[in-house]
C-alpha positions as CSV (number, residue, x, y, z in Angstrom):
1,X,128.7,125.4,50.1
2,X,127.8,125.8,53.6
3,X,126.8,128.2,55.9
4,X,129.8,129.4,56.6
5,X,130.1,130.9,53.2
6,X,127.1,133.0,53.0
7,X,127.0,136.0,55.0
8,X,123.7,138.3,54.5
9,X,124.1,142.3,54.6
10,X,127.7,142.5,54.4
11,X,131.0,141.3,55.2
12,X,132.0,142.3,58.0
13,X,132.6,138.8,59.8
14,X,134.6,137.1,56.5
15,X,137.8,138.7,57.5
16,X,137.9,137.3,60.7
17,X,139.7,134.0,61.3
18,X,137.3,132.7,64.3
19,X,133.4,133.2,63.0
20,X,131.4,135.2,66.1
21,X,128.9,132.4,65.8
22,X,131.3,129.1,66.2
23,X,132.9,130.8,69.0
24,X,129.1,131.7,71.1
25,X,128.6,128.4,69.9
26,X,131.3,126.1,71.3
27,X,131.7,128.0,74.5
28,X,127.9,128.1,75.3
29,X,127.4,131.8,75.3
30,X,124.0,133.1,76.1
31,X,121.9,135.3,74.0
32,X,123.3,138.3,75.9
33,X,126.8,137.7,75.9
34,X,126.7,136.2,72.4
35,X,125.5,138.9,71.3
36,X,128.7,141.4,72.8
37,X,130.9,138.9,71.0
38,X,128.5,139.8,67.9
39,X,128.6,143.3,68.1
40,X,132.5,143.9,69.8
41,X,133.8,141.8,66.6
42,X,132.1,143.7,63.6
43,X,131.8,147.2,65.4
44,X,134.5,148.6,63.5
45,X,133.3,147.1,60.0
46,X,129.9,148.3,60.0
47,X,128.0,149.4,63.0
48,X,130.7,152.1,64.4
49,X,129.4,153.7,67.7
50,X,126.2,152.2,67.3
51,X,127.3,149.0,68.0
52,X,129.4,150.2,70.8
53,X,126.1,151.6,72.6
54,X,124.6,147.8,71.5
55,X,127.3,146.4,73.7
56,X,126.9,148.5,76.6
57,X,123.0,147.6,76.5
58,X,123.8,144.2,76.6
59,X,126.5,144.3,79.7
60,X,124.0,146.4,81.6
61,X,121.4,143.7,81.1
62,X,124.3,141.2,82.2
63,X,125.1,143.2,85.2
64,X,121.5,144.1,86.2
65,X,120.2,140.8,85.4
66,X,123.0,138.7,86.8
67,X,124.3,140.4,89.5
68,X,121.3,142.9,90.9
69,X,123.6,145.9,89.9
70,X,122.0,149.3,88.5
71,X,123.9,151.3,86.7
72,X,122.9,155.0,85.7
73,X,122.3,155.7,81.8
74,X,122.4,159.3,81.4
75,X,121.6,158.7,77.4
76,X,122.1,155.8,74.9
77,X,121.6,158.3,71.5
């Protein structure tokens, strides 16, 4: 058994045919955009809209970060 077949709190990534993780993995994602793949593949399994606002968060970090452009949050709740 490997790591592959354990997933904790859930199973929301089983059903997919490419694992999040392998694919941040073997095309050298950052933590940032590993984590849209993260959230963008399990958002309608578990998360819901939550995860959605997860992903936003992490694009605006991107696009602050990377690229000096604000962008105006009105509200993340």
């Amino acid at each position: 058994m490997g790591w592959r077949d354990i997933q904790v709190d859930g199973a929301h990534y089983r059903a997919l045919s490419i694992q999040p993780t392998d694919y941040i993995v073997k095309n050298k994602l950052g933590w940032r955009e590993g984590n849209i793949v993260k959230y963008v593949s399990r958002h309608s399994e578990k998360g819901k809209a939550k995860d959605v606002r997860k992903i936003i968060h992490f694009a605006l970090m991107i696009l602050e970060d990377e690229y000096g452009e604000e962008y105006e949050i009105k509200s993340v709740d």
